[in-house]
C-alpha positions as CSV (number, residue, x, y, z in Angstrom):
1,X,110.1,99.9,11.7
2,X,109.2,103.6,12.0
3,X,112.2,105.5,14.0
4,X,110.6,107.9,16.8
5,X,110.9,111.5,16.4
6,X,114.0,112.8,16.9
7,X,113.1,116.4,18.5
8,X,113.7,115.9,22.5
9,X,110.7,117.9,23.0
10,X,108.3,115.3,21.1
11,X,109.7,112.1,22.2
12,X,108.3,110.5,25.2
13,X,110.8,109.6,28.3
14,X,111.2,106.0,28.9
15,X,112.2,105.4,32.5
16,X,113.2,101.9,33.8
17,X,114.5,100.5,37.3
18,X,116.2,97.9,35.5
19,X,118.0,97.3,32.1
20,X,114.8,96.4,30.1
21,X,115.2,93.3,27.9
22,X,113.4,94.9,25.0
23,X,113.1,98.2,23.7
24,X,110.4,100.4,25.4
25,X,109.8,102.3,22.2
26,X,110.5,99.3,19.0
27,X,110.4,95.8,21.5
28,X,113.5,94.7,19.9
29,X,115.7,93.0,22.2
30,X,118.5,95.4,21.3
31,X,118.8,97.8,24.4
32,X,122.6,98.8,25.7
33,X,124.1,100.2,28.4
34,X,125.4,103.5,27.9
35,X,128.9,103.8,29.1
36,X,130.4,107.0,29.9
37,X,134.4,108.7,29.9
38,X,137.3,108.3,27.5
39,X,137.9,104.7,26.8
40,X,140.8,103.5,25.0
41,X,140.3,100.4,22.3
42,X,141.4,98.0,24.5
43,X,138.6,99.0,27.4
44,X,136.0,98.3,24.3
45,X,136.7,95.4,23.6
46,X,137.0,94.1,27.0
47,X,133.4,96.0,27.2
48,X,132.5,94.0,23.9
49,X,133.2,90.9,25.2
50,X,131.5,91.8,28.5
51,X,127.7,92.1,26.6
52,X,126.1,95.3,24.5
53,X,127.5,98.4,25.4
54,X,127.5,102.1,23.7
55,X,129.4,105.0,24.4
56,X,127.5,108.2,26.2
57,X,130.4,110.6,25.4
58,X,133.0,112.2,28.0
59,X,130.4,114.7,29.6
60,X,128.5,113.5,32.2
61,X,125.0,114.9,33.9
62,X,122.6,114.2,36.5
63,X,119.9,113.3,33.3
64,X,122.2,111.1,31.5
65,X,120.6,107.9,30.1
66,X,121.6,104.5,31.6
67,X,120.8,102.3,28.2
68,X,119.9,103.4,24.5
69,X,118.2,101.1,21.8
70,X,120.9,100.1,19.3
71,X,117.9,99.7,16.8
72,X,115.8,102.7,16.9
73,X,118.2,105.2,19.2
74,X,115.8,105.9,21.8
75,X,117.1,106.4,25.6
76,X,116.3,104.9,28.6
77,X,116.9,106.2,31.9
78,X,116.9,105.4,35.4
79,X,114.1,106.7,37.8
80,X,115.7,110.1,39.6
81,X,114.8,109.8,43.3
82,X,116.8,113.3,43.9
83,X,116.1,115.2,47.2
């Protein structure tokens, strides 16, 4: 599997209304949601028993991406509709 470019500037944006059930970028059925905040060990593994979740870091912004491909990294984000 050949990883996508890592350079923000290169890579395309994947958008998606939904979770998607396979990777936009590698189709592997490996896409998480991307949770954000401090979370203590105990909050993961509720989370991991929950489904497929990632963390997204304590900083939060209006571009942040919803889901990220465990397998190849890339980020998926929901449509902005902003006014």
């Amino acid at each position: 599997m050949e990883l996508p470019d890592m350079d923000p500037n290169k890579r395309p944006r994947y958008e998606s209304a939904q979770k998607p059930l396979k990777c936009p970028a590698c189709a592997e059925p490996t896409v998480a949601t991307v949770v954000y905040g401090l979370i203590d060990p105990e909050g993961w593994e509720k989370l991991r028993k929950k489904g497929h979740y990632v963390s997204g870091g304590c900083c939060v912004s209006d571009d942040n991406p919803t889901w990220s491909c465990s397998s190849c990294h890339v980020d998926i984000h929901r449509p902005f509709h902003g006014s």
